[in-house]
N, C-alpha and C positions, 0 to 999 in steps of 0.2 A: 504494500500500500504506500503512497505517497504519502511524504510530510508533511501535516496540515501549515498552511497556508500563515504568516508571522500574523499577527493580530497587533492592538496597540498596548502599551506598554502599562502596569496597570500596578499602582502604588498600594503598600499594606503595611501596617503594623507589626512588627512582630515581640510581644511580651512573651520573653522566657522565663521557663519555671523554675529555674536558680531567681533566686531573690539577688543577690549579688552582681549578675549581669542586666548592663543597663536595655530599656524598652528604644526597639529601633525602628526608624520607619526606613524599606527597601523598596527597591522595584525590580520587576521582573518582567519579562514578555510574556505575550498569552501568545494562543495558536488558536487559528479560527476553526472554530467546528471542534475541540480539541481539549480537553479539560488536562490542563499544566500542572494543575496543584497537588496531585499524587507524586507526581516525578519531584516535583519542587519542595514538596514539604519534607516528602521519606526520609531523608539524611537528616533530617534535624528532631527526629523520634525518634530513631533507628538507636536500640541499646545493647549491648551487649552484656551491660555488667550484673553482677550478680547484687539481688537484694540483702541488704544487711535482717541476718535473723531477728533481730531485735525489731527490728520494723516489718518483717512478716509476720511474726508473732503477734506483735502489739494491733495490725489491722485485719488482720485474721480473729482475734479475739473479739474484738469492736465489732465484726460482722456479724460475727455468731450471736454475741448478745444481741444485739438488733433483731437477727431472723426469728430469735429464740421468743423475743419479749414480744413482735410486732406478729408473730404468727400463732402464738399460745397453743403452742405443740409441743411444751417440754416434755410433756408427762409421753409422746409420743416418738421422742430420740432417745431410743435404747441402744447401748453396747451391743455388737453380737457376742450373741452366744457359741462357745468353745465347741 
């Protein structure tokens, strides 16, 4: 397939989720017919690293008690049996 067609060029925001790096305003080209912002975003989500146990534990727990309190089916999560 051919490469869609340049389009005009089209200015964003971009707030990072490190609190430490500053909010920047960028531009990028579009492509007519052509949605750019999956190619254009990917690299800037894109993670490899591993999460710190302390912070899965700590939002792993925070969920469970949510589904636990917001669903009132404790009496209905049983351990299996051996």
């Amino acid at each position: 397939a051919p490469a869609p067609a340049a389009g005009p060029a089209f200015t964003f925001v971009c707030i990072p989720a490190d609190t430490t790096v500053p909010v920047s305003v960028e531009t990028a080209a579009s492509a007519t017919g052509s949605d750019v912002l999956p190619a254009l975003l990917r690299p800037r989500f894109a993670d490899d690293a591993a999460m710190d146990e302390a912070t899965v534990a700590r939002e792993t727990a925070a969920r469970m008690k949510g589904m636990l309190h917001s669903g009132g089916a404790a009496s209905a999560l049983k351990a299996p049996s051996a």
